[in-house]
C-alpha positions as CSV (number, residue, x, y, z in Angstrom):
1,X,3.5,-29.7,-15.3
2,X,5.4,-26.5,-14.6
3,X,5.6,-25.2,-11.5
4,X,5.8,-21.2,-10.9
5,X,6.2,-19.1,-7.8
6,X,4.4,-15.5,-7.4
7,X,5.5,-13.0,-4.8
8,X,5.1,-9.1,-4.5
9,X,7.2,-6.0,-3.0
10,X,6.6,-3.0,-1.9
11,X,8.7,-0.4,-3.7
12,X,8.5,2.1,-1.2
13,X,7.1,5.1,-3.2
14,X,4.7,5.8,-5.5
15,X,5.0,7.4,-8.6
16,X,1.6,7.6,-9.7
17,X,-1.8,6.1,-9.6
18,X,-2.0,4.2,-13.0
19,X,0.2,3.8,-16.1
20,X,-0.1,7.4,-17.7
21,X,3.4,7.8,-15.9
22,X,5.2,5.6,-18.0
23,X,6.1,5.8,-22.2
24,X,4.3,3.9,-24.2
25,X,7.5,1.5,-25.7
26,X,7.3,0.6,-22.0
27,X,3.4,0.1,-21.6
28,X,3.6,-1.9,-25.3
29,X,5.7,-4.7,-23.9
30,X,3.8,-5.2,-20.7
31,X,0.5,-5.7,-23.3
32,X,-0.9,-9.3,-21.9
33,X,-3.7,-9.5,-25.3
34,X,-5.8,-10.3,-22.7
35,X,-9.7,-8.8,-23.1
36,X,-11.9,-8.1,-20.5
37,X,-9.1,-7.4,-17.9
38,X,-8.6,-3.8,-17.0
39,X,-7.1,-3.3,-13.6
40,X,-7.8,0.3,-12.5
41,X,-3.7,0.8,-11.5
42,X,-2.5,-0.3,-14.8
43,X,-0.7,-2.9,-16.4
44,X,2.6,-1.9,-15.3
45,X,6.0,-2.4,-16.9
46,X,8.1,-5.3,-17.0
47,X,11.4,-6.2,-16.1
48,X,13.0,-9.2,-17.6
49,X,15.9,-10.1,-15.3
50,X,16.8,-13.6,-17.2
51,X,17.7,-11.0,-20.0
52,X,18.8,-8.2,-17.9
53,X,20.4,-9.8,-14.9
54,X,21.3,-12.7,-15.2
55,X,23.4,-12.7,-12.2
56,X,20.8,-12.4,-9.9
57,X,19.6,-15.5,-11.1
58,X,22.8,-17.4,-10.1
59,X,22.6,-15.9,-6.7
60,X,19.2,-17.0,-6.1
61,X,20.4,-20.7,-7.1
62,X,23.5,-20.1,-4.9
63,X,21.4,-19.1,-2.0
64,X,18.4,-21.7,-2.4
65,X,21.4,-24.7,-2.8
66,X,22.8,-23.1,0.4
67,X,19.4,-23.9,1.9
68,X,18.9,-27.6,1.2
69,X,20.9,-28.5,4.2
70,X,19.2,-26.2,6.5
71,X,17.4,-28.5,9.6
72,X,14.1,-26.2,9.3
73,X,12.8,-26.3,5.9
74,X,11.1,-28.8,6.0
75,X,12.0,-30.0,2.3
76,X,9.7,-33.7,2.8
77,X,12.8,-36.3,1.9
78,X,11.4,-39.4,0.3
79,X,14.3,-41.2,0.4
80,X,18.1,-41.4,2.4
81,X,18.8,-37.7,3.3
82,X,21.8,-37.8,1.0
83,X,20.9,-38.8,-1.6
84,X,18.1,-36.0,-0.9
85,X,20.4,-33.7,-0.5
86,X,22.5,-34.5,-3.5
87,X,19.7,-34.8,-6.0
88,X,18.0,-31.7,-4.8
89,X,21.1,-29.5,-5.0
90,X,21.8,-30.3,-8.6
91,X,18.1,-29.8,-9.3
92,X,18.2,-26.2,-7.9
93,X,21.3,-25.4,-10.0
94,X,20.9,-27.1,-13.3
95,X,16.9,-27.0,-13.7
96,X,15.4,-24.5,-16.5
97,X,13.8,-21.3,-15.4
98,X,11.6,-20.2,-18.2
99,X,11.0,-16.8,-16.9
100,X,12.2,-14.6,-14.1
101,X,10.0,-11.1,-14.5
102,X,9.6,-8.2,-12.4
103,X,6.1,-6.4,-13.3
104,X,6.3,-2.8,-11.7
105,X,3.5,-0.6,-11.2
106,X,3.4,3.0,-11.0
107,X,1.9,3.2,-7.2
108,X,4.7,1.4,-6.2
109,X,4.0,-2.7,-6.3
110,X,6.4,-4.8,-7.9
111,X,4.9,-8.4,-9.1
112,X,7.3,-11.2,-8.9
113,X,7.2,-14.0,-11.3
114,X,9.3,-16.8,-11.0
115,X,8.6,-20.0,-13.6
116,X,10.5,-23.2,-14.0
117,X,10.5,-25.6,-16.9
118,X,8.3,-28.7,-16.9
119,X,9.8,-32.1,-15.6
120,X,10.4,-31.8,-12.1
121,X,10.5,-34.9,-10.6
122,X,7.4,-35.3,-8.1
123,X,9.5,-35.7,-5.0
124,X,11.6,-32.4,-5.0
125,X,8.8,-29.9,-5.9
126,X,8.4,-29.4,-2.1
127,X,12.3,-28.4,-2.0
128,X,12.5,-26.8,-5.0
129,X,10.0,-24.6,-4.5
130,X,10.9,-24.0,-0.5
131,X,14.1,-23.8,-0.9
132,X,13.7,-21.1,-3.8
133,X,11.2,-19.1,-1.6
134,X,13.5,-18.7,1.4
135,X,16.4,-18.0,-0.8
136,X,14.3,-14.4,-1.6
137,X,14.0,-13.3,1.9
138,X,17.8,-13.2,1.9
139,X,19.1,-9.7,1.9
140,X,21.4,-10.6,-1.1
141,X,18.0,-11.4,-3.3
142,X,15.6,-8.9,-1.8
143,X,18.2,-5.9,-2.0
144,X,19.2,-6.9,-5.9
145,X,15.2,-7.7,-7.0
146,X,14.3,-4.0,-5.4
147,X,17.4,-2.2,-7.2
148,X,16.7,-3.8,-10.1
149,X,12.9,-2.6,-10.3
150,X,13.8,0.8,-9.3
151,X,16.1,0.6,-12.3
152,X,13.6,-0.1,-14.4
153,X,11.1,2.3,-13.5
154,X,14.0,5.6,-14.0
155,X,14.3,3.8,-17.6
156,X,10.2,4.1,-17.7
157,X,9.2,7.0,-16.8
158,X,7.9,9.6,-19.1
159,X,9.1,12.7,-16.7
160,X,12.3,11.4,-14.9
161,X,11.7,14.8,-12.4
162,X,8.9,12.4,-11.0
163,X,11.7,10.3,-9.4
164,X,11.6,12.8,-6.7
165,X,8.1,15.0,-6.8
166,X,5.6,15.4,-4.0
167,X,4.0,12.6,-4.3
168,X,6.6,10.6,-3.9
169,X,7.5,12.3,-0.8
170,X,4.1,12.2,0.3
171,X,4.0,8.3,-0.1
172,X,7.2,7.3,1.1
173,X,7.4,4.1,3.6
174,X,9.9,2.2,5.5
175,X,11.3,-1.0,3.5
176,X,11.7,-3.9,6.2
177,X,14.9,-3.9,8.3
178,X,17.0,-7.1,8.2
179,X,16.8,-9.5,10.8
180,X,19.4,-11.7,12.3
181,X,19.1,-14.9,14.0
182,X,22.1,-15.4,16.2
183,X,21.2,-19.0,17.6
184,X,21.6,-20.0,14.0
185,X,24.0,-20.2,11.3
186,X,24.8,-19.4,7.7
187,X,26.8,-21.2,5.2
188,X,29.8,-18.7,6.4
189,X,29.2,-18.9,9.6
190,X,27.6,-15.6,10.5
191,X,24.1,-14.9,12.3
192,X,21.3,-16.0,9.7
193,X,19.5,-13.0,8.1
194,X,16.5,-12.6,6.4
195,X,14.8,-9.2,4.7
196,X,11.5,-9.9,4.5
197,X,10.6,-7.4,1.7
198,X,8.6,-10.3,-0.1
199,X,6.2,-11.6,2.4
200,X,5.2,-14.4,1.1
201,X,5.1,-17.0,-2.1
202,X,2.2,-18.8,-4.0
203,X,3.1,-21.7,-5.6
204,X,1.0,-22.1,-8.7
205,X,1.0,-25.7,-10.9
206,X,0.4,-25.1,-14.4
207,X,-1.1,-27.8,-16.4
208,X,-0.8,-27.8,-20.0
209,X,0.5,-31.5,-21.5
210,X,-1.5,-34.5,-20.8
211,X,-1.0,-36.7,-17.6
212,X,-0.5,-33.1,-15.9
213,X,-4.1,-33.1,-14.6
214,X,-3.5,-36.2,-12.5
215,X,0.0,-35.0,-11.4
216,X,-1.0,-31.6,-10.4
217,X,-4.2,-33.6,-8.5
218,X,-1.4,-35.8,-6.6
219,X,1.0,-33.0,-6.1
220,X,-1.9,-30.8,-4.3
221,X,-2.5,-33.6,-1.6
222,X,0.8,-33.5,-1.0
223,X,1.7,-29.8,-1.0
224,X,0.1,-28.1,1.9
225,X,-2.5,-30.8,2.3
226,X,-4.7,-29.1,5.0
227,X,-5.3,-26.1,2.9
228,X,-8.9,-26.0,1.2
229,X,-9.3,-25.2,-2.0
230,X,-11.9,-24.3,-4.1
231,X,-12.7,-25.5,-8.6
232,X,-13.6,-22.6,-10.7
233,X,-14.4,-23.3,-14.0
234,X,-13.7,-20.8,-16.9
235,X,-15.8,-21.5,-19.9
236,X,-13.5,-20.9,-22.8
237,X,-9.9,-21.3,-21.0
238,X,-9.9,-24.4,-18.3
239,X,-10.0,-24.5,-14.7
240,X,-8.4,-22.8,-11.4
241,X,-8.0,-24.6,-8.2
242,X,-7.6,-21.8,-5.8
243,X,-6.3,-21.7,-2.4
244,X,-4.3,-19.5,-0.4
245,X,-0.5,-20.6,-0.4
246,X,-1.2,-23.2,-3.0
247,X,-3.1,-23.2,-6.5
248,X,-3.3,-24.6,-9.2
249,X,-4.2,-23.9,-13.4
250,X,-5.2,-26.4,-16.1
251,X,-5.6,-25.9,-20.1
252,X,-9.3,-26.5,-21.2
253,X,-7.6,-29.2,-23.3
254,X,-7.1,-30.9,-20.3
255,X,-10.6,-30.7,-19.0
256,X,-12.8,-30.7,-21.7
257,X,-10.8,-33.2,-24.2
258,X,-14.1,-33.8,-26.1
259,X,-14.4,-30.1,-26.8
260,X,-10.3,-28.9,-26.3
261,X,-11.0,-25.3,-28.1
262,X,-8.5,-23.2,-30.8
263,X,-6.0,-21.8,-28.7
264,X,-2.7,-23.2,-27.6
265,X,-2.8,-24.9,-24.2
266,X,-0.2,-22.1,-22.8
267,X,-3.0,-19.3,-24.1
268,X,-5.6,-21.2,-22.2
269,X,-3.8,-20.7,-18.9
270,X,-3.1,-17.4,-19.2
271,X,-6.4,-15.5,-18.4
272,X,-6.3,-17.4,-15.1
273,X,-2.5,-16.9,-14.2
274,X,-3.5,-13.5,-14.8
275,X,-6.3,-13.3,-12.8
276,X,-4.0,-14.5,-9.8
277,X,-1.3,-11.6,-10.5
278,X,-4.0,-8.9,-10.3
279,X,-5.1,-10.4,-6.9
280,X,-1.7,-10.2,-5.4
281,X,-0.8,-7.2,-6.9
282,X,-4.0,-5.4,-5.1
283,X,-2.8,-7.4,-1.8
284,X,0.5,-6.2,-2.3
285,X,-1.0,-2.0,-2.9
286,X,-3.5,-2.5,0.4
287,X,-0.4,-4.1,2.2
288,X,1.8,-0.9,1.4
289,X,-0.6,2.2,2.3
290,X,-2.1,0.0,5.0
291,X,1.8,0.0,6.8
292,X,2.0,3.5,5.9
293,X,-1.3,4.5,7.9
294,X,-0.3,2.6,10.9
295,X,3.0,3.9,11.0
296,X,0.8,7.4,10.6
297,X,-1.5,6.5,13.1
298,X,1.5,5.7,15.7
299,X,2.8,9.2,14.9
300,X,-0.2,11.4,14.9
301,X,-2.6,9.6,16.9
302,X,-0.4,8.6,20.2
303,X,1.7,12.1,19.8
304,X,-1.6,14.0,20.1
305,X,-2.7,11.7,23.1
306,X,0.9,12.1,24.7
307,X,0.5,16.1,23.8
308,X,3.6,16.0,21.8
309,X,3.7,18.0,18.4
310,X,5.1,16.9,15.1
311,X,4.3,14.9,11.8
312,X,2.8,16.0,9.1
313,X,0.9,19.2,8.1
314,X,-2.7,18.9,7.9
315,X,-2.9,19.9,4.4
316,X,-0.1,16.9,3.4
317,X,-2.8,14.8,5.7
318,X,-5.7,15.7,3.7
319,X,-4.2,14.7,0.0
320,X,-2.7,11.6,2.0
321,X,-6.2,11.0,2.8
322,X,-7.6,11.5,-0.7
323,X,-4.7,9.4,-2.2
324,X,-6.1,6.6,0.6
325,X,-9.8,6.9,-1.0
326,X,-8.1,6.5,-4.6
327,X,-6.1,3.4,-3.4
328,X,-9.4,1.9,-1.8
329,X,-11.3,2.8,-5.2
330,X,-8.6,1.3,-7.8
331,X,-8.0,-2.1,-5.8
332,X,-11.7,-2.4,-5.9
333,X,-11.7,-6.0,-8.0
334,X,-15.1,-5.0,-9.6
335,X,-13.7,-2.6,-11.5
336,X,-11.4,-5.1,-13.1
337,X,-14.1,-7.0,-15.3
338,X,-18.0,-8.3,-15.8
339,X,-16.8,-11.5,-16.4
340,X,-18.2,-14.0,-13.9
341,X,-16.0,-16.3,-13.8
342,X,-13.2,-13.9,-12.9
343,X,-15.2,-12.3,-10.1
344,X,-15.4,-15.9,-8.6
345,X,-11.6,-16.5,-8.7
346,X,-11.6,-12.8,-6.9
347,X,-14.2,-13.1,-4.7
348,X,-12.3,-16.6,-3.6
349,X,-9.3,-15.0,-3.0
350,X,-10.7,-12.2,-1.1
351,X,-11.7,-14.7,1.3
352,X,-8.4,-16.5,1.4
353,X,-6.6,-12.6,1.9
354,X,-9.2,-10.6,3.7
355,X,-8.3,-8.0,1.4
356,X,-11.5,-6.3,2.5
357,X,-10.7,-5.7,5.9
358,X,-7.6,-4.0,5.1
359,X,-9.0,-1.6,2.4
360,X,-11.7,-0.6,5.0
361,X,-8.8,-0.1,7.1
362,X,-6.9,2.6,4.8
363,X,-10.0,4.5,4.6
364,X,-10.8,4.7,8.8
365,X,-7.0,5.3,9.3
366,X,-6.8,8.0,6.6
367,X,-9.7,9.9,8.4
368,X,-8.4,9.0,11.8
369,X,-4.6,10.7,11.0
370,X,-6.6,13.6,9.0
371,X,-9.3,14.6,11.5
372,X,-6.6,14.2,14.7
373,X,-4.1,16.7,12.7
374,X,-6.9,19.1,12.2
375,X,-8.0,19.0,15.8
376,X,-4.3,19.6,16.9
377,X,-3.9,22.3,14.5
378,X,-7.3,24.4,15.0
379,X,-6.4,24.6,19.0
380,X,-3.1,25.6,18.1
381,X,-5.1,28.3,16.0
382,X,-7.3,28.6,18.3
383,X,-4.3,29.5,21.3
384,X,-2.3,31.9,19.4
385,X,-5.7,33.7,18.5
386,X,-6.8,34.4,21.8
387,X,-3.0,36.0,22.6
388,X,-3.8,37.8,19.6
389,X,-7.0,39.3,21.0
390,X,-5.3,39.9,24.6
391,X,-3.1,41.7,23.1
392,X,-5.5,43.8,21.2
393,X,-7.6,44.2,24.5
394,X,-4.8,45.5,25.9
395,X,-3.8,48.0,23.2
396,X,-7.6,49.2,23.0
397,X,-7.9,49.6,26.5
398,X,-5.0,51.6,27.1
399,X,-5.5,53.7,23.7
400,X,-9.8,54.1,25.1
401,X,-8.2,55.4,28.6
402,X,-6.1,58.1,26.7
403,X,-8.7,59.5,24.7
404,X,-10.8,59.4,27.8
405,X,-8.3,61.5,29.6
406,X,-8.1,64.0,27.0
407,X,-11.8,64.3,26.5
408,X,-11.8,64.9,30.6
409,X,-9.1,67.6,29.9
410,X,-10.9,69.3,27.1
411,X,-14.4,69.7,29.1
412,X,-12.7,70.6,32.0
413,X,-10.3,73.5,30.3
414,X,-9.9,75.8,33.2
415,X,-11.9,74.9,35.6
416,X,-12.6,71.4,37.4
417,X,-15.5,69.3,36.1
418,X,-15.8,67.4,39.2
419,X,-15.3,68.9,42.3
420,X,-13.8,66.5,44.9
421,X,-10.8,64.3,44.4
422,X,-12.5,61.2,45.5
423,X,-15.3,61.9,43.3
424,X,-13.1,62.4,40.4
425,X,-11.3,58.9,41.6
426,X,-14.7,56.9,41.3
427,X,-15.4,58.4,38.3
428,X,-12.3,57.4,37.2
429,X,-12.7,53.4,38.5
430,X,-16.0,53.4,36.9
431,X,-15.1,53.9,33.2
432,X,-12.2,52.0,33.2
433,X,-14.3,48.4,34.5
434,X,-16.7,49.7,32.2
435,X,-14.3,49.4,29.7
436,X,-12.8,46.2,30.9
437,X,-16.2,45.0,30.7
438,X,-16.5,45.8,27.3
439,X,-13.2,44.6,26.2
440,X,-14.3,41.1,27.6
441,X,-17.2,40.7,25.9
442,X,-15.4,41.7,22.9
443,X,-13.1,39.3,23.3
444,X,-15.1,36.5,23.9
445,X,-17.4,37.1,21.2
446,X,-14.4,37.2,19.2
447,X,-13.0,34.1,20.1
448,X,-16.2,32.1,20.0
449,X,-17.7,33.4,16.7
450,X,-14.2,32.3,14.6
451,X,-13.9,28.4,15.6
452,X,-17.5,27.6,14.2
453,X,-16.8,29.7,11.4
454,X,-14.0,27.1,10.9
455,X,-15.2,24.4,11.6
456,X,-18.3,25.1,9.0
457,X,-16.1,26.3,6.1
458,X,-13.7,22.7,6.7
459,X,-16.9,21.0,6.5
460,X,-17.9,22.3,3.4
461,X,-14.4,21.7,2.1
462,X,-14.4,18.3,3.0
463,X,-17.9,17.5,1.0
464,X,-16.1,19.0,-2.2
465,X,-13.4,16.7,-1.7
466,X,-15.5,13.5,-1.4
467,X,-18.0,12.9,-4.3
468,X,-15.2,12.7,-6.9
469,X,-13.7,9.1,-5.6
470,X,-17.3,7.8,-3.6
471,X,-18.4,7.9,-7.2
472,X,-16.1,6.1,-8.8
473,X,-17.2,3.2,-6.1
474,X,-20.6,3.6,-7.0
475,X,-23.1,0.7,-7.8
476,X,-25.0,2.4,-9.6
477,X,-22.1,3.9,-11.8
478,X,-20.6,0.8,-12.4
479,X,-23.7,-1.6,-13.1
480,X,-24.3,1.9,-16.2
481,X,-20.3,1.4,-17.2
């Protein structure tokens, strides 16, 4: 039985929406073989860091062996806690890690996948694989594992200009602070602090060699043994046990023995362990754009409510929201495959994640930011246009009284038009409120006619902006694909 640990990261940025960003000596060594599984955001590119950095690895033992000790982990010691201790320790240092890989995706998720060798004794896999987990909320892991993807994506990119372009401007978010506690201690004695750029780990059991059905059926009861978890059968590769912090893999060789299939036990698990990358990696996309429309929401929506001005353009708000629509429509698992058994395992696991709830989110939010912008900026427009038109009312009226004085002059010539002074005067009071009068309905005609005007040519805008990502989400569309 191996035991593997799978975790995500947010990035930050985005670079692009699928894989077309990145050169294809990159793209050829991410290739899984798999058929059938076509994730709309790509396949990303891989970073090997057991072949590229090394080092990090020894600080992630170095930090998880700093952990053992720690009162609140919880580790489930079967035995005297020192010789616990002891045994677990040496475990954490010496045991084999088969594979330490960073997948990195163009929008901006990293995949973390962490695999040890087979042979763990029963008794540490709780501390092994707690002890690990906490170690990568540690500033020391969380700031190397980020550098180190955003290493590999300059490397990957086809463009390196699009390391700084407008999209990633447009999509850059906040990476969590660090944290301190100061009631509690580190190994050096400082406040204990955590960065908790990876939210969270999944432990998944691999079964591959026999005996490891029964192992991985004990080691379940004992791992989180409140979770529920739910058996899906895949018909040519094994079966998935899938919960949410725990889950678990076996080889069809393992189930079926009377019918064990062609491919090698380590194939047979792979469409599965797949299938559980994809899922995180969409959690880990809806995760990032849905902190970057709350912290947009925060901004636009309670500035507007507090009348304070600020934040982004509406026409940055309007590709924001059309990037939002694309993110809803690529993490949309039914675009991934037709194969039913892989639409169980992600229909299981949107349960487990509520996945939907936040890409239903990122669409309302995106609107929400857009539509408040607008409404800020056309009464802004809407304010300096009827200064605009003051002023003009002014200009006209003053420029209409002129040429209405020098008409009076010219009919008059020599002689006086209009007798008496005070008739003169109330001839006088009479043009110009008949003039004022004038100018008013002018102006109000002029400032009512140009909001609607407006407002219907932003409505016709926005229905040429939707149909191109609404179809792509299409039933219909998709049951023709």
């Amino acid at each position: 039985m191996q035991i593997a640990l799978f975790s995500y990261f947010d990035l930050g940025v985005s670079y692009g929406l699928s894989d077309d960003h990145f050169d294809e000596g990159a793209l050829k060594a991410a290739e899984t073989g798999l058929i059938g599984l076509e994730p709309a955001i790509g396949r990303g590119v891989i970073a090997d860091l057991t072949a590229t950095h090394p080092k990090i690895l020894d600080l992630w033992r170095s930090e998880a062996s700093n952990l053992v000790e720690r009162e609140s982990m919880e580790l489930d010691p079967t035995e005297p806690r020192a010789e616990f201790v002891t045994a677990l320790k040496k475990l954490i240092q010496t045991h084999g890690i088969t594979r330490c890989e960073l997948r990195i995706f163009a929008i901006g998720t990293v995949l973390v996948d962490l695999r040890f060798a087979s042979g763990v004794p029963e008794h540490l896999v709780q501390g092994l694989r707690r002890c690990f987990e906490y170690a990568g909320y540690r500033p020391a892991i969380a700031d190397r594992l980020h550098a180190a993807a955003v290493e590999r994506v300059c490397e990957a990119l086809t463009d390196p200009s699009e390391m700084s372009s407008p999209l990633t401007a447009l999509t850059t978010r906040d990476l969590p602070d660090i944290t301190t506690d100061t009631e509690e201690k580190d190994v050096e004695g400082n406040g204990y602090q955590e960065r908790m750029l990876l939210p969270a780990f999944t432990t998944v059991l691999i079964g591959t060699e026999p005996g490891d059905e029964d192992a991985i059926d004990a080691m379940l009861k004992r791992l989180d043994r409140f979770e529920m978890r739910s058996k899906i059968d895949y018909e040519y590769h094994g079966r998935i046990v899938c919960g949410w912090a725990t889950n678990a893999v076996l080889a069809r060789k393992l189930i079926w023995p009377e019918n064990p299939g062609k491919d090698e036990p380590g194939d047979q698990v792979g469409r599965m362990l797949m299938d559980i990358q994809i899922a995180h990696v969409f959690l880990g996309t809806c995760e990032a754009f849905e902190a970057l429309f709350l912290g947009e929401v925060d901004h636009q929506v309670e500035g507007y409510l507090r009348a304070r001005g600020g934040g982004r353009r509406p026409e940055a708000l309007n590709r924001l929201r059309n990037l939002a629509l694309a993110v809803v429509s690529l993490t949309d698992f039914d675009l991934v495959t037709e194969t039913e058994e892989d639409r169980a395992y992600f229909d299981k696991f949107s349960e487990f994640s509520r996945i939907e709830g936040k890409r239903k989110f990122i669409e309302r939010a995106a609107e929400m930011v857009y539509n408040v912008s607008d409404a800020e900026f056309q009464a802004g427009n809407q304010r300096r246009e009827k200064l605009l038109n003051g002023i003009l009312l002014l200009l006209t009226t003053v420029t209409l009284l002129s040429v209405s004085t020098d008409a009076y002059d010219f009919i008059r010539g020599s002689s006086t038009l209009i007798s008496h002074r005070a008739d003169r005067e109330y001839v006088l009071i009479e043009v110009v409120l008949v003039l004022a009068l004038l100018g008013a309905l002018g102006a109000y005609f002029l400032t009512a006619a140009h909001p609607v005007k407006r407002l219907r040519r932003h409505q016709r805008d926005d229905e040429d902006l939707r149909p191109s990502w609404h179809e792509l989400t299409d039933p219909t569309r998709r049951t023709a694909r």
